[in-house]
ZAMARGU-4260 file (C-alpha; in steps of 0.2 Angstrom, whole numbers, plus 5000, padded with zeros to 4 digits):
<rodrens>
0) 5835/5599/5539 | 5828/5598/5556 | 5809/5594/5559 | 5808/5611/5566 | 5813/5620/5551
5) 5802/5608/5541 | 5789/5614/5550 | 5789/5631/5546 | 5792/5630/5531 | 5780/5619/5528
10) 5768/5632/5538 | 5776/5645/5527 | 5772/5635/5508 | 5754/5631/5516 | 5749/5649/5521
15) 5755/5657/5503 | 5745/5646/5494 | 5731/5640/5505 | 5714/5645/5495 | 5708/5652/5510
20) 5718/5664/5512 | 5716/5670/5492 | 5724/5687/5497 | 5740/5679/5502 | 5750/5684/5486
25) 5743/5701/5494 | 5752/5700/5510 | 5768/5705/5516 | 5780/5695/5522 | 5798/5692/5531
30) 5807/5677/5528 | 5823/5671/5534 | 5833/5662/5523 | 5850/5658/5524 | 5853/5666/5538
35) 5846/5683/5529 | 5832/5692/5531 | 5821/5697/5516 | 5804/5708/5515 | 5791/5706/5499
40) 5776/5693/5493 | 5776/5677/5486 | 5773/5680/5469 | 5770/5659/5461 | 5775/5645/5468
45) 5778/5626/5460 | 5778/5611/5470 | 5794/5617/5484 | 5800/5631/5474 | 5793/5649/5473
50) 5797/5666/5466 | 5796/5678/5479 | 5796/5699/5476 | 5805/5709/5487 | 5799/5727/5491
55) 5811/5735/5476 | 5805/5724/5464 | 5817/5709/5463 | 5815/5695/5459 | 5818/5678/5469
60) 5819/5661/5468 | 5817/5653/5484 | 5816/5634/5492 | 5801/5632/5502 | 5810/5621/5512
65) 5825/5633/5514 | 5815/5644/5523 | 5819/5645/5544 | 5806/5657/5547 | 5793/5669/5541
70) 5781/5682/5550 | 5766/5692/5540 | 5768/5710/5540 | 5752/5716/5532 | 5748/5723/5515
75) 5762/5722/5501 | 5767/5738/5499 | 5781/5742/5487 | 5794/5754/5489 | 5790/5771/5484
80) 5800/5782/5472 | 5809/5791/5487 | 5813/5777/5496 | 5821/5768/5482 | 5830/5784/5478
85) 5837/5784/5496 | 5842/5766/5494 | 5850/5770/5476 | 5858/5783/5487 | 5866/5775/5501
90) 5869/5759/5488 | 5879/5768/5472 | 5887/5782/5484 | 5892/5800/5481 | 5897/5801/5465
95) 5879/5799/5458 | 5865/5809/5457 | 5848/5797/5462 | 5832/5809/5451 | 5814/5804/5452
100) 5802/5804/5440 | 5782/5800/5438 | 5788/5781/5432 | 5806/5781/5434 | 5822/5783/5449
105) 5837/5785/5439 | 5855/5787/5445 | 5868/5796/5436 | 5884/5805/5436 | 5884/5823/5443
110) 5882/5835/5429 | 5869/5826/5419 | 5856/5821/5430 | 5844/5834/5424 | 5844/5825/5405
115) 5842/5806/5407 | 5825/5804/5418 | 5815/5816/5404 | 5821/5804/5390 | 5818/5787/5399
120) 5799/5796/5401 | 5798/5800/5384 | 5802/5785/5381 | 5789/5776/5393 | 5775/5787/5384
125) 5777/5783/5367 | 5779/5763/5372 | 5760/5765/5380 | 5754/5777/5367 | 5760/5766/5352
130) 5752/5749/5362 | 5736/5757/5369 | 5731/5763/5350 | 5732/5743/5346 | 5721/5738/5357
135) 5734/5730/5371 | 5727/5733/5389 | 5744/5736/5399 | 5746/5737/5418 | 5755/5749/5425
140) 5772/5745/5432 | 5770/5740/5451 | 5787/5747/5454 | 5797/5763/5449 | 5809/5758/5438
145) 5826/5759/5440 | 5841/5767/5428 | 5857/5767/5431 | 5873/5776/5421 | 5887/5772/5426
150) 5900/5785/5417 | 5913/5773/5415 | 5916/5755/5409 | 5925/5749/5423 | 5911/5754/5435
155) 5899/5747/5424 | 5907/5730/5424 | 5910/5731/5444 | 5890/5733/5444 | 5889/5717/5430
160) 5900/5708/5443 | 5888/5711/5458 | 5873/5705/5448 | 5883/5691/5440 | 5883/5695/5424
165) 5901/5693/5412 | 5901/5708/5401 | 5905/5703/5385 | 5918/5716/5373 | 5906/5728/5370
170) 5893/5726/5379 | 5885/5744/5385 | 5869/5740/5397 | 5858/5727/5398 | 5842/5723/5407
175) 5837/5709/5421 | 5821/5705/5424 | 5828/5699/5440 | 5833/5713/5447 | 5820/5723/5436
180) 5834/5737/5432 | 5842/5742/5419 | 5862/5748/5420 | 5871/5756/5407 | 5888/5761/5400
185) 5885/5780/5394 | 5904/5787/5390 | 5895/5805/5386 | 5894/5806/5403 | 5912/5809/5404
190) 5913/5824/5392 | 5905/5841/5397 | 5893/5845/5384 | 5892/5832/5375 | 5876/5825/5368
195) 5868/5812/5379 | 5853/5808/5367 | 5848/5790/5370 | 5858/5779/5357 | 5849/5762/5351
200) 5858/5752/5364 | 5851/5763/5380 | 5833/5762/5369 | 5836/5743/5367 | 5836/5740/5386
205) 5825/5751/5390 | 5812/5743/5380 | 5815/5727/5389 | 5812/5737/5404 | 5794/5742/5401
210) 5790/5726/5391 | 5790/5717/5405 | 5784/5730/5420 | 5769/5734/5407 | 5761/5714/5405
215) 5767/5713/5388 | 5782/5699/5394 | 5779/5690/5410 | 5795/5691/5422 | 5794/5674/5428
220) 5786/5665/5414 | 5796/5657/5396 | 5797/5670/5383 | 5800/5666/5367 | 5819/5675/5363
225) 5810/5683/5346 | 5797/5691/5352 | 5809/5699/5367 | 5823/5705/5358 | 5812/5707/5339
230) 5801/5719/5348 | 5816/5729/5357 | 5826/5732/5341 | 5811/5736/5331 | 5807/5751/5343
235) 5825/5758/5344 | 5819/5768/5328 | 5811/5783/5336 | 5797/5784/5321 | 5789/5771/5325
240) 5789/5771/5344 | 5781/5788/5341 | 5766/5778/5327 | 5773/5789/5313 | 5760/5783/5300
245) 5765/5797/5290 | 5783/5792/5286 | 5789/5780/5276 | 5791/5761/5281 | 5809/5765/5278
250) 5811/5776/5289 | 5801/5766/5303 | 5815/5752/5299 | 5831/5750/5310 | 5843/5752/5297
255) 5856/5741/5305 | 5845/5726/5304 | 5838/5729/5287 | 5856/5729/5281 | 5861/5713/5288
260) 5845/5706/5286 | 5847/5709/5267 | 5865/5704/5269 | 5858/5687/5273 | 5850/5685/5254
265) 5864/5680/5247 | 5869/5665/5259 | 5851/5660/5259 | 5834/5659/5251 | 5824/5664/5266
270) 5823/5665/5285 | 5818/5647/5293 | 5804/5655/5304 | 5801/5638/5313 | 5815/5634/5321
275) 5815/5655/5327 | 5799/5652/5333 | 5799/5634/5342 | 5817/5638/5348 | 5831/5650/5355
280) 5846/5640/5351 | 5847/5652/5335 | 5854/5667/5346 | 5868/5657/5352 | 5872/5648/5337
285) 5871/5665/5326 | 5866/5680/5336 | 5867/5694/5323 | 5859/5683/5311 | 5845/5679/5324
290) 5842/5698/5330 | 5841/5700/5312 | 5828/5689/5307 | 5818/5692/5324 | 5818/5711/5318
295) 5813/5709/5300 | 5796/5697/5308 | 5791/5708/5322 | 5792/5724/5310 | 5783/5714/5296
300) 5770/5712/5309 | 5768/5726/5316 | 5766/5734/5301 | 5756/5722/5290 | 5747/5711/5305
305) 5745/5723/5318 | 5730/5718/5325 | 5735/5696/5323 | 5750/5704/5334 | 5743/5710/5346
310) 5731/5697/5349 | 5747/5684/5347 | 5756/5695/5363 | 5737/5693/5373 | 5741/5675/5370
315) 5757/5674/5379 | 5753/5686/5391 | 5740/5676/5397 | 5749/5660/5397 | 5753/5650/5415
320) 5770/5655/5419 | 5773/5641/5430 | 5768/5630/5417 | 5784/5621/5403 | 5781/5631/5386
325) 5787/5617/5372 | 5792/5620/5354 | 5779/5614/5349 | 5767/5624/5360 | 5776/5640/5353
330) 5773/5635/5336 | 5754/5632/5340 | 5752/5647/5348 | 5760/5656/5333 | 5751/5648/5321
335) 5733/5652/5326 | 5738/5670/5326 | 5746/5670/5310 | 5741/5654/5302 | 5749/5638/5300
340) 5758/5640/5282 | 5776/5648/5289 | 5782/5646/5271 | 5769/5658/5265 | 5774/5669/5278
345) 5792/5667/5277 | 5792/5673/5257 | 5780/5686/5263 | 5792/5694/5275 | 5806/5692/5263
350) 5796/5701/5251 | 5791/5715/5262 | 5810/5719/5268 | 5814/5718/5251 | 5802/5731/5247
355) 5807/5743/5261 | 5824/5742/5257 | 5821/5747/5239 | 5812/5764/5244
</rodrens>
């Protein structure tokens, strides 16, 4: 690296984090890296490396040092709805139709654009509704969020390609806090008048979505696998995104979890909550098995500790998300919510599940 480019970017690090400019994660800037030009904030910065948000909501990483030049535009501004549906547009091409929304830009095929963006709202509104009545304080999402349904698998996995993902068999949509979008696999789309009602996959993904543009999961900070994906297959189940009390626990339950979960009975006595907590390495070594038992403990808490819950997701929200989380700084952090006895808690949720699936 010449001393030249050293220089700026030395300049560059010393300006985005200098405490007298205490607005600079407000400011709007150019870089040049690589040769490319990019336009957004510095978001958090450790040491030589940083996380910087461009204008549409990605996110990311960046090498100080890598940086050959930089000029301040002025106040961050992201885009707006109109201008990320011009570049969606221009991006996916004429075979989509780019619809705005008050929270969403969603891109689908032609003939079914009117149906998505009203269901991604719905879905949006009950997500703040249900958090809001417990007593989470959640931002609202600094960017519109994006959708896209792609109406047949091989688009779908040319998109995967271009954001480096290798779809797995099966795999129908996913989303990357990276990019912050969500893209989908909806073969409805295909079929004239076919229903195009959300299935729990689309619901899945779109939960991520808001989790993490609401303040409930921090995009650049360590999130424990459990609380990501528990909470995300927990509100697949319509009754209790929309705070049902009136139903039945049952019927608030996702009954594909439930049955695996009490499929898992006979091979075992009982979840091991401590290595779920501390660890991810469950989802890779036993993924159905893990989603599993992530469901059955974030529904046992959201229907029996509501209020621990919610003081547990403060906790992580809060937390320094430049900073290493350990195992054992997960299992402390769970335990003065919940307790320190994850045994007890363990037969507990056992218990409860067993109860629910006997109604």
């Amino acid at each position: 690296m010449t001393s030249q480019l050293r220089i700026i970017a030395v300049a560059f690090a010393c300006w985005s984090l200098s405490p007298s400019t205490a607005d600079a994660a407000g400011k709007m800037v150019e870089i040049v890296l690589e040769g490319q030009k990019y336009t957004g904030r510095v978001l958090s910065h450790q040491g030589n490396e940083a996380w910087f948000l461009e204008r549409d909501g990605r996110l990311r990483p960046i090498t100080l040092t890598d940086v050959s030049d930089y000029r301040v535009l002025g106040p961050f501004r992201p885009y707006t709805a109109v201008e990320l549906r011009d570049q969606l547009t221009r991006e996916l091409g004429r075979g989509f139709v780019v619809s705005t929304t008050g929270q969403y830009v969603v891109a689908t095929a032609k003939g079914v654009e009117g149906q998505y963006p009203a269901q991604f709202e719905e879905l949006y509104r009950q997500f703040v509704v249900m958090f809001g009545a417990r007593g989470f304080k959640m931002t609202r999402p600094e960017f519109p969020l994006v959708a896209i349904v792609f109406p047949t698998e091989e688009a779908f996995h040319v998109y995967c390609a271009s954001e480096g993902i290798q779809p797995q068999p099966g795999l129908r949509g996913y989303y990357l806090p990276a990019s912050n979008r969500v893209a989908l696999y909806d073969s409805t789309t295909n079929s004239s008048g076919a229903n195009t009602a959300l299935d729990s996959t689309i619901i899945h993904e779109a939960v991520h979505q808001v989790a993490f543009n609401t303040g409930i999961h921090s995009r650049t900070g360590t999130n424990p696998k459990w609380v990501v994906e528990g909470l995300a297959t927990a509100l697949e189940v319509a009754a209790l995104r929309a705070n049902e009390h009136h139903t039945t626990e049952r019927a608030r339950a996702n009954p594909s979890r439930l049955k695996w979960f009490e499929e898992l009975r006979s091979r075992r006595a009982k979840p091991d909550f401590a290595d779920l907590i501390g660890e991810d390495r469950a989802f890779s070594a036993s993924a159905l098995d893990a989603y599993s038992d992530a469901w059955a403990l974030t529904f046992y808490l959201l229907e029996k500790r509501s209020a621990d819950y919610t003081a547990y997701l403060k906790r992580l929200a809060e937390r320094d998300p430049q900073l290493e989380y350990t195992s054992e700084q997960r299992l402390a952090d769970f335990q003065k919510s919940f307790g320190r006895d994850l045994s007890l808690l363990e037969s507990r949720v056992v218990r409860f599940i067993d109860d629910v699936a006997a109604e």
